[in-house]
PyMOL CGO cylinders between C-alpha atoms (Angstrom):
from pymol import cmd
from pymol.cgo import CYLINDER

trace = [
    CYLINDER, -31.94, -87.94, 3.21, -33.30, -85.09, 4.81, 0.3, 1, 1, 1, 1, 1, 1,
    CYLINDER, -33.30, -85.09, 4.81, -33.46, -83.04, 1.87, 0.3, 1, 1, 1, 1, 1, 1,
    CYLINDER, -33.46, -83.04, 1.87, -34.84, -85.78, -0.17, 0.3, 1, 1, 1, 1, 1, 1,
    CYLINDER, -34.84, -85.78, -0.17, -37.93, -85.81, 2.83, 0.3, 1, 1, 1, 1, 1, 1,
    CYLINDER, -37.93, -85.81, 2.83, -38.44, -82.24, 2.85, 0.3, 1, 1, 1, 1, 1, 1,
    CYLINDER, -38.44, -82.24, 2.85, -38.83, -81.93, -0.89, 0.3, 1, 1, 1, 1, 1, 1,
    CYLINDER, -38.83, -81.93, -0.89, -41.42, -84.50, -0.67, 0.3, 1, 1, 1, 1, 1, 1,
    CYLINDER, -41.42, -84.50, -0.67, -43.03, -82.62, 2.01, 0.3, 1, 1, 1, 1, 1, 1,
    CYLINDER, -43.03, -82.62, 2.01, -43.06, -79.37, 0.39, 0.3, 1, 1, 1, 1, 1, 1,
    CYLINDER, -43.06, -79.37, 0.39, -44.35, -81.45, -3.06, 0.3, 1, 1, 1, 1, 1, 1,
    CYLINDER, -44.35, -81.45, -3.06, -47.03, -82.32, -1.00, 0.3, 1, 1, 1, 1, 1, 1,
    CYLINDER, -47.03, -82.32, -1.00, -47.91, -79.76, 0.75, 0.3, 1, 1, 1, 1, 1, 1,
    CYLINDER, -47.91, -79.76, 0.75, -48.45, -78.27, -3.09, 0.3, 1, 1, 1, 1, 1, 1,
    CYLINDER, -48.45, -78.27, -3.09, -50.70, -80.68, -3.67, 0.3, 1, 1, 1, 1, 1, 1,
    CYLINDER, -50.70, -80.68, -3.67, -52.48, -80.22, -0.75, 0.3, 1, 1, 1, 1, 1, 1,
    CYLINDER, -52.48, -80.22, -0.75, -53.37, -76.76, -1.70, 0.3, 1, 1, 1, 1, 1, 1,
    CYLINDER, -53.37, -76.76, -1.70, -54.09, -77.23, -5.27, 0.3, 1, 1, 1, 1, 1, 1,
    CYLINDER, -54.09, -77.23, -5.27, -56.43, -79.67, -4.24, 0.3, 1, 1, 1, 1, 1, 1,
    CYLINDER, -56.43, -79.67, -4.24, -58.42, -77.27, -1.16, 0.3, 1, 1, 1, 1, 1, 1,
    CYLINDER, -58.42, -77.27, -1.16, -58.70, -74.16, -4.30, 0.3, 1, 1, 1, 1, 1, 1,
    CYLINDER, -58.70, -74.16, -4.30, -60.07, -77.05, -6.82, 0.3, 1, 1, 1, 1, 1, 1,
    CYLINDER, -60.07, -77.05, -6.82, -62.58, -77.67, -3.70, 0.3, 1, 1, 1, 1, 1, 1,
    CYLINDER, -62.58, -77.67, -3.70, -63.43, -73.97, -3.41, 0.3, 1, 1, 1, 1, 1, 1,
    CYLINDER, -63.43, -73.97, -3.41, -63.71, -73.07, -7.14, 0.3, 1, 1, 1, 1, 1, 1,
    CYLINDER, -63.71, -73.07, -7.14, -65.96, -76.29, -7.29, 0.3, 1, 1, 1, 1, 1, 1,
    CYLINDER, -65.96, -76.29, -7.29, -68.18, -75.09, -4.31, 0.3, 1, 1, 1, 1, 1, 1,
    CYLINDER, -68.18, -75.09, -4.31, -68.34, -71.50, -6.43, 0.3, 1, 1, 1, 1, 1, 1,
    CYLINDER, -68.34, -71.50, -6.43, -69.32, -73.01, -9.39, 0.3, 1, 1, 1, 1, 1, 1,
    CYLINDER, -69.32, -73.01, -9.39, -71.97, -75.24, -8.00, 0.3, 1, 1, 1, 1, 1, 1,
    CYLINDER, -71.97, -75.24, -8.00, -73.41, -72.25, -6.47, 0.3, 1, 1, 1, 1, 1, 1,
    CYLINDER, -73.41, -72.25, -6.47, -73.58, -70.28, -9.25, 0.3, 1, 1, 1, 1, 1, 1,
    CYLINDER, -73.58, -70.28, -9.25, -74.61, -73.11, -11.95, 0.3, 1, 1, 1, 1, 1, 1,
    CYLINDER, -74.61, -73.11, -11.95, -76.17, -76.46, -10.75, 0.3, 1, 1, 1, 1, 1, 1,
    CYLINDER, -76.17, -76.46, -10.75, -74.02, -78.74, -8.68, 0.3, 1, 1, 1, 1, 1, 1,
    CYLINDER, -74.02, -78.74, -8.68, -73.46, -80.79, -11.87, 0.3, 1, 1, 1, 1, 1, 1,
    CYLINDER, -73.46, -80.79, -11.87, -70.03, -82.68, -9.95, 0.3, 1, 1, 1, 1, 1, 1,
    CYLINDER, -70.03, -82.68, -9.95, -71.90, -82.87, -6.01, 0.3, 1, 1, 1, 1, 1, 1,
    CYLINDER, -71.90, -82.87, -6.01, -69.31, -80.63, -4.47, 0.3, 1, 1, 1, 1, 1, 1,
    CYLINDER, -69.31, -80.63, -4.47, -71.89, -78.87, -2.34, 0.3, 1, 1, 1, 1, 1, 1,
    CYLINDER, -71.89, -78.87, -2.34, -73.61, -82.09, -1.77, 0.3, 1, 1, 1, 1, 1, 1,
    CYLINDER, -73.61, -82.09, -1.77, -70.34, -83.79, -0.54, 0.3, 1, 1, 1, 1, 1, 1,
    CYLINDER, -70.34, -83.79, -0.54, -69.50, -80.87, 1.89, 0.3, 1, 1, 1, 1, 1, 1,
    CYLINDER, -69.50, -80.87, 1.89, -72.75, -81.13, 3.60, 0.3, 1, 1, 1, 1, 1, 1,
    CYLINDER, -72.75, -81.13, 3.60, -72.31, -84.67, 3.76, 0.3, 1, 1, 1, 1, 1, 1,
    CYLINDER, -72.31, -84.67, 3.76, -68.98, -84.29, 5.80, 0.3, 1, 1, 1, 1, 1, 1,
    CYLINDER, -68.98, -84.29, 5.80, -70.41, -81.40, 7.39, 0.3, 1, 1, 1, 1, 1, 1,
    CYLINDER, -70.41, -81.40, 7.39, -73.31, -84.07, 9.03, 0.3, 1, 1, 1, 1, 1, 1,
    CYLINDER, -73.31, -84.07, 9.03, -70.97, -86.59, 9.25, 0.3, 1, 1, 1, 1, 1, 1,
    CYLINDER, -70.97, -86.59, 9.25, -69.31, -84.27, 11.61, 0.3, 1, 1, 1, 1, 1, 1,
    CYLINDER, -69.31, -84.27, 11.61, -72.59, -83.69, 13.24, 0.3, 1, 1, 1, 1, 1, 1,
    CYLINDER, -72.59, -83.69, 13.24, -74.02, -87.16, 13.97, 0.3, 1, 1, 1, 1, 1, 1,
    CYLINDER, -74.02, -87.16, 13.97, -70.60, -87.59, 15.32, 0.3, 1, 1, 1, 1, 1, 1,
    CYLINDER, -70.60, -87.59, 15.32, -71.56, -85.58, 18.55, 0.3, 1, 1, 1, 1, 1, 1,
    CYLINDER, -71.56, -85.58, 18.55, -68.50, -85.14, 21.24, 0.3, 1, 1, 1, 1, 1, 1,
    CYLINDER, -68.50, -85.14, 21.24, -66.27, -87.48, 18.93, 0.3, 1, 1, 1, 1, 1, 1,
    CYLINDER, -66.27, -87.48, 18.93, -67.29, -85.25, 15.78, 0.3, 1, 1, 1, 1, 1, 1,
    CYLINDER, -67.29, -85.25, 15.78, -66.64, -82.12, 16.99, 0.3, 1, 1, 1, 1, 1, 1,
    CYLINDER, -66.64, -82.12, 16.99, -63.07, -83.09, 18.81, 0.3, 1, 1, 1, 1, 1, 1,
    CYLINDER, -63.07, -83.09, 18.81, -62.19, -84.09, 15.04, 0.3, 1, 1, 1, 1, 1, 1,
    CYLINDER, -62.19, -84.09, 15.04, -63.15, -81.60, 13.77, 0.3, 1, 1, 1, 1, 1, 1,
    CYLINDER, -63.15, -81.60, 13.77, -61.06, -79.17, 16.35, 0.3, 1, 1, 1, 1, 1, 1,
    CYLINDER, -61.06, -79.17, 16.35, -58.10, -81.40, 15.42, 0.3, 1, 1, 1, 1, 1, 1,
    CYLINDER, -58.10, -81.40, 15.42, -58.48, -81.15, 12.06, 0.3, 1, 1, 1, 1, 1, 1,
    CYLINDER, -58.48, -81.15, 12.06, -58.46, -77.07, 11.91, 0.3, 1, 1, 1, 1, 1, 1,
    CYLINDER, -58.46, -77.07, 11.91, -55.44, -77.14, 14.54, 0.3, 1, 1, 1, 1, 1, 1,
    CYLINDER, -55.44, -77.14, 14.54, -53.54, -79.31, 12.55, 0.3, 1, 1, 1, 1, 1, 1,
    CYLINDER, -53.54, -79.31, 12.55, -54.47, -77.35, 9.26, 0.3, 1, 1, 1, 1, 1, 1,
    CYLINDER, -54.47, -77.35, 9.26, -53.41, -73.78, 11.26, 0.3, 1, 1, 1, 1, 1, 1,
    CYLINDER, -53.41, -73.78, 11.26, -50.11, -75.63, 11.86, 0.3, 1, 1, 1, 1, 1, 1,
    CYLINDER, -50.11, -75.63, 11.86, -49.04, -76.05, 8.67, 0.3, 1, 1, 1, 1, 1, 1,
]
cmd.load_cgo(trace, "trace")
């Protein structure tokens, strides 16, 4: 059972970081050609998002990068 959980961990964890390099090649491209897909519009909308937050935002957001530097 263990084994069975960790291989679904590590599948995910793949999937993960396929997903955050599809993110940063579509941030590149939409800097370098129009944002045809809103990549760069969606960041900055979680980027505010983060900001109207206040306190709340910004202790999410800490969470979220020490729980990313964990893995």
């Amino acid at each position: 059972m263990q084994e069975a959980i960790a291989t679904v961990k590590k599948w995910l964890n793949e999937i993960v970081e396929v997903l955050i390099l599809l993110a940063i090649v579509g941030a590149f491209v939409g800097v370098l050609f129009d944002d045809y897909f809103g990549v760069i519009a969606n960041i900055s909308a979680i980027a505010t998002k983060f900001g109207d937050g206040g306190l709340a935002g910004l202790l999410a957001l800490i969470l979220f990068a020490h729980w990313y530097k964990k893995r």
